[in-house]
C-alpha positions as CSV (number, residue, x, y, z in Angstrom):
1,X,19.5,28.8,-12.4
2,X,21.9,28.3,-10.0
3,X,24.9,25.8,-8.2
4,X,22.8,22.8,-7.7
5,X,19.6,23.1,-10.1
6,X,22.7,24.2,-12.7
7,X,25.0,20.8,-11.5
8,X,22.2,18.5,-11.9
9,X,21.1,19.5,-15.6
10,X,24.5,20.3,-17.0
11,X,26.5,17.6,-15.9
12,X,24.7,14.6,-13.6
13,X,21.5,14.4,-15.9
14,X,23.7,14.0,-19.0
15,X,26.4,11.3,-17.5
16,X,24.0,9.1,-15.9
17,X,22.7,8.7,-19.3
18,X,25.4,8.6,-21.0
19,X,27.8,6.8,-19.1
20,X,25.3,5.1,-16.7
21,X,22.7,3.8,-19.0
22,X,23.7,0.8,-20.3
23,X,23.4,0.7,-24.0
24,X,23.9,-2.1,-24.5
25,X,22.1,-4.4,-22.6
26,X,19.5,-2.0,-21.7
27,X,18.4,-0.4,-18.0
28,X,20.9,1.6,-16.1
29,X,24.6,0.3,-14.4
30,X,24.7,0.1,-10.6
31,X,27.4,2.7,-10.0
32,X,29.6,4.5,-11.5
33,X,33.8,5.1,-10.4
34,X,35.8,7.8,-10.4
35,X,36.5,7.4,-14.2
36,X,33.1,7.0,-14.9
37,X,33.0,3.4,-15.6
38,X,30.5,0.5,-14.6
39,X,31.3,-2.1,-12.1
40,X,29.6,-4.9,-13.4
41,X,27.5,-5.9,-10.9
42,X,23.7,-7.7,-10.4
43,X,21.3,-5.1,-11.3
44,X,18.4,-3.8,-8.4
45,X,15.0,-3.2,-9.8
46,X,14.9,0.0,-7.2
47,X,17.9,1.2,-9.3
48,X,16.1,0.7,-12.7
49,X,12.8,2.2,-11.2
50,X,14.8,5.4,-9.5
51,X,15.8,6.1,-12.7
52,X,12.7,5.7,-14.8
53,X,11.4,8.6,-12.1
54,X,14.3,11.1,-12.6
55,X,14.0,10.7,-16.2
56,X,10.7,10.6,-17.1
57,X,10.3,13.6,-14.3
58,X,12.7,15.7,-16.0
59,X,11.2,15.4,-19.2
60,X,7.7,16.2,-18.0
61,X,8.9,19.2,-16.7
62,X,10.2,20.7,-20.0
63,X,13.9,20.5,-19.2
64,X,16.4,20.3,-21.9
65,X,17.9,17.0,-23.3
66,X,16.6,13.5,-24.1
67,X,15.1,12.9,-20.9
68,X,11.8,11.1,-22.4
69,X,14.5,8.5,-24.6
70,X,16.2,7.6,-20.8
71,X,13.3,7.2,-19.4
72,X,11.6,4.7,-21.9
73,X,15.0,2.7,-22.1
74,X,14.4,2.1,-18.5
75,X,11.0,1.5,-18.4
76,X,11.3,-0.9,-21.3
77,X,14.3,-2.8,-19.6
78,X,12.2,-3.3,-16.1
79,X,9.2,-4.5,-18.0
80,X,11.3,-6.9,-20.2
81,X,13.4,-7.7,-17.3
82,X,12.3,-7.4,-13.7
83,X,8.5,-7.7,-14.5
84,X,7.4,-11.4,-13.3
85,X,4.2,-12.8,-15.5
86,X,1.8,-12.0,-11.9
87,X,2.8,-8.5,-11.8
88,X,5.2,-7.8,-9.0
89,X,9.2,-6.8,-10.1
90,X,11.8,-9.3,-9.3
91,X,14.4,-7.8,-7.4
92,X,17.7,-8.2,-8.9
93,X,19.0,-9.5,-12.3
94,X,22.8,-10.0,-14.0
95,X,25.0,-7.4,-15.5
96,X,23.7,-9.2,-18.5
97,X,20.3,-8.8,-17.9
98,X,19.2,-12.2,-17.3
99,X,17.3,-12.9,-13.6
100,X,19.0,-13.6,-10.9
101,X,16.3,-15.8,-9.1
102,X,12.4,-14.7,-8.3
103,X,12.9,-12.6,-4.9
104,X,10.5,-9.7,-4.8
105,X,10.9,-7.2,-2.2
106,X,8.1,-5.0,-1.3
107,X,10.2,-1.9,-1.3
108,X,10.9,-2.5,-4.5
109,X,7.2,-3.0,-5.7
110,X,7.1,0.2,-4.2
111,X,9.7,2.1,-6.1
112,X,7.9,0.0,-9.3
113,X,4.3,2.2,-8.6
114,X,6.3,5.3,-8.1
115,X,8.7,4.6,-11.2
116,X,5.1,3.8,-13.6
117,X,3.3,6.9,-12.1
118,X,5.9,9.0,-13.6
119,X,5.9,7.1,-16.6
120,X,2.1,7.9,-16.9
121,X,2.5,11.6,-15.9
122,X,5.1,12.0,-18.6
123,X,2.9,10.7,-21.5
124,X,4.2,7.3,-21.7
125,X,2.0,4.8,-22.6
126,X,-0.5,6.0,-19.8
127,X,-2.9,3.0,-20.3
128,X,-0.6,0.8,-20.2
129,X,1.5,2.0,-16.9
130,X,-2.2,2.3,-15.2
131,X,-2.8,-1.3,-15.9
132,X,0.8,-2.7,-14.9
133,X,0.3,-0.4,-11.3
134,X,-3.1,-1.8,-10.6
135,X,-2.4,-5.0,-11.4
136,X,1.2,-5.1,-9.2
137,X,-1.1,-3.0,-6.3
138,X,-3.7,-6.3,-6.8
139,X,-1.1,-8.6,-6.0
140,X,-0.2,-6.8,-2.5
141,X,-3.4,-6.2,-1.7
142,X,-4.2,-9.8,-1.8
143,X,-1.3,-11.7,-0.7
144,X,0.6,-9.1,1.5
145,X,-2.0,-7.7,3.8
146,X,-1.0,-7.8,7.6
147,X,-3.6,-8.6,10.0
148,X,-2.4,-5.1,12.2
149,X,-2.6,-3.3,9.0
150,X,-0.3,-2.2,5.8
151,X,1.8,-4.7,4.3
152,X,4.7,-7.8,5.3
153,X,7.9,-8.1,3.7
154,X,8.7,-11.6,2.0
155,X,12.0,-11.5,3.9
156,X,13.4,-12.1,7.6
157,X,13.0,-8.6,8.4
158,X,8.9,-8.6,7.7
159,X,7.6,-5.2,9.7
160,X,9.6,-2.0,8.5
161,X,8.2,1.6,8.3
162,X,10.6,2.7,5.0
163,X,9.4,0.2,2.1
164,X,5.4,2.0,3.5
165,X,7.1,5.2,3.6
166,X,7.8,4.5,-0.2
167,X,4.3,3.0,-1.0
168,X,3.0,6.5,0.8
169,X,4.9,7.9,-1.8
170,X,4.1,6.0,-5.0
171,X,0.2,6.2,-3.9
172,X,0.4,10.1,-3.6
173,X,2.3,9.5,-6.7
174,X,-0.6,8.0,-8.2
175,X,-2.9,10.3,-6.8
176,X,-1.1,13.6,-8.7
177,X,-2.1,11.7,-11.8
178,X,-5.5,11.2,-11.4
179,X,-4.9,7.3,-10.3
180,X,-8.3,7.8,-8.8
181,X,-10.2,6.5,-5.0
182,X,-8.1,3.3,-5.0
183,X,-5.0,5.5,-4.8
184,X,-5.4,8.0,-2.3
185,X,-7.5,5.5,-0.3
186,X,-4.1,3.6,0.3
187,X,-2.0,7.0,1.0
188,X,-4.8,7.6,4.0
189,X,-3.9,3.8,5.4
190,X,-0.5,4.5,5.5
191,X,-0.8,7.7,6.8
192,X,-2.9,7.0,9.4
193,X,-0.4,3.8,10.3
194,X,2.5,6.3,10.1
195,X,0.6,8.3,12.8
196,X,-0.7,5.0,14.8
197,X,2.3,2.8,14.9
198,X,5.5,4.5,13.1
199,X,5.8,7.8,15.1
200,X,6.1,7.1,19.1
201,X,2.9,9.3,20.6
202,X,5.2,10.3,23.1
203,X,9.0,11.0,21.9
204,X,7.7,11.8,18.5
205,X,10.6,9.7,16.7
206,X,10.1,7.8,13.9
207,X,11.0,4.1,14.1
208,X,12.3,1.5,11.7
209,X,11.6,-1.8,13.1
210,X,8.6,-3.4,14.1
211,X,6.9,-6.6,15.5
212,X,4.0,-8.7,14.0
213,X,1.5,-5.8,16.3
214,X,3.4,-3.1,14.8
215,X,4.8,-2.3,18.1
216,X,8.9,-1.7,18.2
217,X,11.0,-4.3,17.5
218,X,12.9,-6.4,20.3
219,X,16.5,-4.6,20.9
220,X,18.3,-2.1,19.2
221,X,16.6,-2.2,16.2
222,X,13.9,-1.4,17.6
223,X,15.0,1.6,19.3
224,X,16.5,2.9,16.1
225,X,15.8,6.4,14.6
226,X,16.9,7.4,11.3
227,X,17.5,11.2,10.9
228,X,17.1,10.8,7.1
229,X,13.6,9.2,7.6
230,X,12.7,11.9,10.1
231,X,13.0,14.5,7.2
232,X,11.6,12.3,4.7
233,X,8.2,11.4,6.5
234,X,8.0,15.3,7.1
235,X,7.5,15.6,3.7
236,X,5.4,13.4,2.5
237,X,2.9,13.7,5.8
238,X,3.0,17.7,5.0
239,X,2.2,16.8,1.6
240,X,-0.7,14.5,2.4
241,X,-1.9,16.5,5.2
242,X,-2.1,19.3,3.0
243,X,-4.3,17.2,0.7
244,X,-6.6,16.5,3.4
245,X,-6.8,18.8,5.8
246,X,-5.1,16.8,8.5
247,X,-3.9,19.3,11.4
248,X,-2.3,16.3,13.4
249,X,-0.2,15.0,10.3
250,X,0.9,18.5,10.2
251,X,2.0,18.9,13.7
252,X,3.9,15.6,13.7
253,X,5.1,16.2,10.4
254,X,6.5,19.6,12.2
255,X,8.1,17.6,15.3
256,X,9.6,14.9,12.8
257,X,12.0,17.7,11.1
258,X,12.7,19.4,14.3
259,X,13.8,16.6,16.0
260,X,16.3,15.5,13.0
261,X,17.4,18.9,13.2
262,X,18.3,19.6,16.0
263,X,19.4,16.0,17.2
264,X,20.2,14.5,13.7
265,X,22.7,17.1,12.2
266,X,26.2,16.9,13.2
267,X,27.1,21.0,13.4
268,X,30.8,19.9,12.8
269,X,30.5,18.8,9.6
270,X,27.2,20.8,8.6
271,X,25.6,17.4,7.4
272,X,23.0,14.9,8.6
273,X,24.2,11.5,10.3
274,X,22.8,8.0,9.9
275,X,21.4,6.7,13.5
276,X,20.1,7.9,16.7
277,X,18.7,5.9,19.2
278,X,14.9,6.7,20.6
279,X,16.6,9.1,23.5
280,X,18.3,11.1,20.5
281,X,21.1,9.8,21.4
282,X,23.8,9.2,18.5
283,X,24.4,5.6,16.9
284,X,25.7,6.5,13.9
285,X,28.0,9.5,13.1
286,X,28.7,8.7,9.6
287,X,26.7,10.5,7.4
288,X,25.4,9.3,3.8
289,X,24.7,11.6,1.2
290,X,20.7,11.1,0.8
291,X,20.1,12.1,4.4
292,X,21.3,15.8,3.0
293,X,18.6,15.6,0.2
294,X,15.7,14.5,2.8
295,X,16.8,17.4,5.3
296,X,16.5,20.0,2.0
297,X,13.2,18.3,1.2
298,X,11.7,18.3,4.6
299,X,13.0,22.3,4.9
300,X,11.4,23.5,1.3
301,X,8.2,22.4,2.2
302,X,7.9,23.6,5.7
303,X,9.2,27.1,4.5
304,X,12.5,26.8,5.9
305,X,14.6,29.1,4.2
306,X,18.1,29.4,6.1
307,X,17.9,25.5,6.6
308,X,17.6,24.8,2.8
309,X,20.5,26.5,2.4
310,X,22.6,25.1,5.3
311,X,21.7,21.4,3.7
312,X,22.0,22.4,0.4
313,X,26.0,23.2,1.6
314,X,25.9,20.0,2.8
315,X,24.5,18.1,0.0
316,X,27.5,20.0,-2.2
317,X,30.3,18.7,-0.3
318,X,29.2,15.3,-1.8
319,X,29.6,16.7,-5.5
320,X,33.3,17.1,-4.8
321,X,34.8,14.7,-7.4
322,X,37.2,13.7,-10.3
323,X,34.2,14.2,-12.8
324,X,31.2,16.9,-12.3
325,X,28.0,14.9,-12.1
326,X,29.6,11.4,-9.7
327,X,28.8,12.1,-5.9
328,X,30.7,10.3,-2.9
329,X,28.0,8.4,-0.7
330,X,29.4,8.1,2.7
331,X,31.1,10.4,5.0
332,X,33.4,9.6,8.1
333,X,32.9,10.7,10.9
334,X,36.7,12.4,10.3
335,X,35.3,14.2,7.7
336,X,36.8,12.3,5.3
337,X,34.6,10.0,2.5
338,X,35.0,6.7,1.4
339,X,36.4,5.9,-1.6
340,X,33.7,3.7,-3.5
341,X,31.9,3.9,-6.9
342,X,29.1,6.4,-6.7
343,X,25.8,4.4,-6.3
344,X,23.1,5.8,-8.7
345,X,20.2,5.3,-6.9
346,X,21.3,8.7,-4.8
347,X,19.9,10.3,-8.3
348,X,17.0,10.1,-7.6
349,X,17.2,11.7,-4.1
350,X,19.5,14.3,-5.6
351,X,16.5,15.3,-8.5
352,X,14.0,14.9,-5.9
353,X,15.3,18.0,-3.0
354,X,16.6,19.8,-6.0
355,X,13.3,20.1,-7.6
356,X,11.2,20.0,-4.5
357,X,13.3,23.1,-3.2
358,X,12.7,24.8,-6.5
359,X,9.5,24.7,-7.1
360,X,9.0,25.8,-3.1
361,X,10.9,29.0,-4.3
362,X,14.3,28.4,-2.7
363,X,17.2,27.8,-5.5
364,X,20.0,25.8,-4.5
């Protein structure tokens, strides 16, 4: 075991369950300060769903402590909680647990699949987290289709690539656990819209915003580029192309993580930044922490050796805090972080390019 892999099970695992769980209303807190204490803020089903996955992850693969406990006090607070009576997850509820109006968001259904796959993969109540996913994958399938393919958002912003990066995701998710046809036949739509209409055929960027014909969004935002996203949709295409055979996946896969590394890392710093624009140009210098884990992700599984370690230096700069197992979220440009609670959805980013660089034989 070593600096990372060690950090994560000896100190973050343990405080995010201890100290972030909340034990007395149930689920898991927002944040977490510099003291370890709660803000208490509205509650995000993504949050709630993150969590259930590091958990119930950690337990399935045999690490030490009482992973399978956190991750059945989450899963029982978003089916009590954030689970509406047709299925889908509301999106936010009160510090005390009661809901905060009926929004759904389909990035959170998302994170809801992926959060009930690993449920199911770690033993829980299989049965039942199969008939809650198909059920909440029902709903979207009826009322969310887009006529140009994949799914709308119920919100303003109706045509993004990231909440179908994390339905990609959750269906692979499925898949691993024998979810069945239904499953990987919805990984194979998104991936062939990731290859159609998210990655431009001729820059090779990956882009965020999107009209009604899945072609880029009117101004900036549609001539944004996430470096972060670059690195993440390298992954999971790799992954799926694997799966299938896909050669094309894999080459844009390949040109995805190139381009965020060698336009999306600031060599200052050592650390991913936020934006580019689609001439590579840079948008955003400050750098968040789960751009690290997505660079470490998209490294591992592209056999990238000398680059997982460079991110994984990166990623620990973050861990540089009051109590071992907090993170800081955003850096400055300066080099300097801003000083704000530590968000604990980053744990499940954290877990993720930990384990993912593990089991690709590369211990950070």
């Amino acid at each position: 075991m070593s600096g990372l892999d060690d950090w994560l099970l000896r100190a973050a695992l343990p405080l995010w369950w201890r100290r972030g769980a909340d034990h007395v209303v149930g689920g898991f807190h927002e944040a977490l300060d510099d003291t370890a204490a709660a803000p208490p803020v509205p509650r995000r089903a993504r949050v709630i769903a993150r969590q259930i996955w590091v958990y119930a992850s950690a337990w399935q693969a045999g690490l030490a402590g009482p992973w399978r406990e956190a991750a059945e006090h989450g899963l029982d607070f978003m089916i009590s909680r954030h689970l509406r009576a047709d299925g889908l997850v509301r999106s936010m509820v009160g510090p005390d647990g009661a809901p905060l109006g009926d929004e759904v968001k389909l990035y959170d259904q998302a994170f809801a699949l992926l959060a009930l796959a690993a449920a199911a993969g770690a033993a829980l109540d299989p049965d039942a987290q199969v008939a809650r996913a198909e059920t909440l994958l029902g709903v979207l399938e009826s009322n969310w289709r887009s006529p140009a393919g994949g799914f709308v958002e119920h919100e303003d912003q109706i045509y993004q690539s990231n909440p179908h990066m994390h339905l990609f995701e959750a269906a692979l998710a499925w898949e691993a656990v024998g979810g069945g046809a239904r499953w990987a036949a919805l990984a194979d739509e998104i991936g062939a819209l990731a290859l159609a209409s998210f990655i431009d055929p001729g820059r090779g960027v990956l882009r965020e915003f999107f009209d009604a014909d899945w072609l880029p969004a009117p101004g900036e935002a549609g001539r944004r580029v996430e470096p972060g996203h670059q690195f993440e949709w390298a992954w999971l295409l790799t992954r799926w192309a694997r799966l299938r055979g896909r050669e094309e996946a894999t080459l844009a896969a390949r040109r995805l993580y190139v381009i965020g590394r060698d336009h999306g890392v600031d060599s200052r710093r050592g650390v991913a930044i936020d934006a580019l624009d689609d001439d590579l140009r840079v948008i955003g210098g400050r750098a968040r922490l789960w751009p690290q884990t997505e660079r470490i992700k998209a490294a591992a599984i592209l056999g990238e050796a000398e680059e997982v370690r460079v991110a994984a230096k990166g990623l620990s700069l973050y861990f540089q805090t009051p109590i071992a197992g907090l993170w800081r979220d955003k850096m400055l440009e300066s080099g300097e972080f801003v000083d704000e609670p530590a968000p604990a959805s980053s744990l499940y980013h954290i877990a993720c390019a930990i384990w993912e660089a593990k089991a690709r034989g590369f211990p950070v």
